[in-house]
N, C-alpha and C positions, 0 to 999 in steps of 0.2 A: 504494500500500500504506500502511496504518496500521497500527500497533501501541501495544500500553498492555500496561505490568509493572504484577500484581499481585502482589507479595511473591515468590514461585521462579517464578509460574505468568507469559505471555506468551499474550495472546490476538492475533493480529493478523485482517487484513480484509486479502488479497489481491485487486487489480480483475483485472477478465477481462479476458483477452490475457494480463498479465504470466507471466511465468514461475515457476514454484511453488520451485523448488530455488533459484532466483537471488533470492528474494525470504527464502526461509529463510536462504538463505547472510548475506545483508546483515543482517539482524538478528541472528544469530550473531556477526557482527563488530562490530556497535556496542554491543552489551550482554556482549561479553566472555564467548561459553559457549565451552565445550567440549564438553560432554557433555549430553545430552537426547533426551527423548522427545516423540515428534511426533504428535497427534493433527489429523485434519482433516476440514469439515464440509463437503459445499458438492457443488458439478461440475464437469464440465470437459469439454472437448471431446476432451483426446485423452491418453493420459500414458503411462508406459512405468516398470515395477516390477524391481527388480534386487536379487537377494540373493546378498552374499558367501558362498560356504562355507572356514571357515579349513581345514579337513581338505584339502580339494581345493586350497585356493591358486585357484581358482577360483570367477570371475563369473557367475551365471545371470540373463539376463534375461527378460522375460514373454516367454511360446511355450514356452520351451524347458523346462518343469515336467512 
């Protein structure tokens, strides 16, 4: 993985195989966020989409929509 800060904005280049969340994670913790919004371009072989609802106190993951 690479990544390069332009001013709020972080563009990085994930390599195939790695894993997408553990690669967001780690740059998250070297550049000190907290809060942000994730846009992304590319493919992937297999991934898995999960949305909290606060109302419910409950997890939904992809299927179950």
């Amino acid at each position: 993985m690479e990544y390069r800060r332009f001013g709020n904005t972080i563009v990085a280049r994930i390599d195939r195989g790695e894993e997408i969340l553990a690669a967001v994670r780690e740059i998250a913790g070297a550049e000190h966020i907290q809060l942000a919004s994730v846009s992304a371009l590319g493919a992937t072989n297999d991934f898995t989409v999960g949305v909290y609802n606060v109302d419910e106190k409950r997890q939904r993951v992809s299927g179950e929509f």
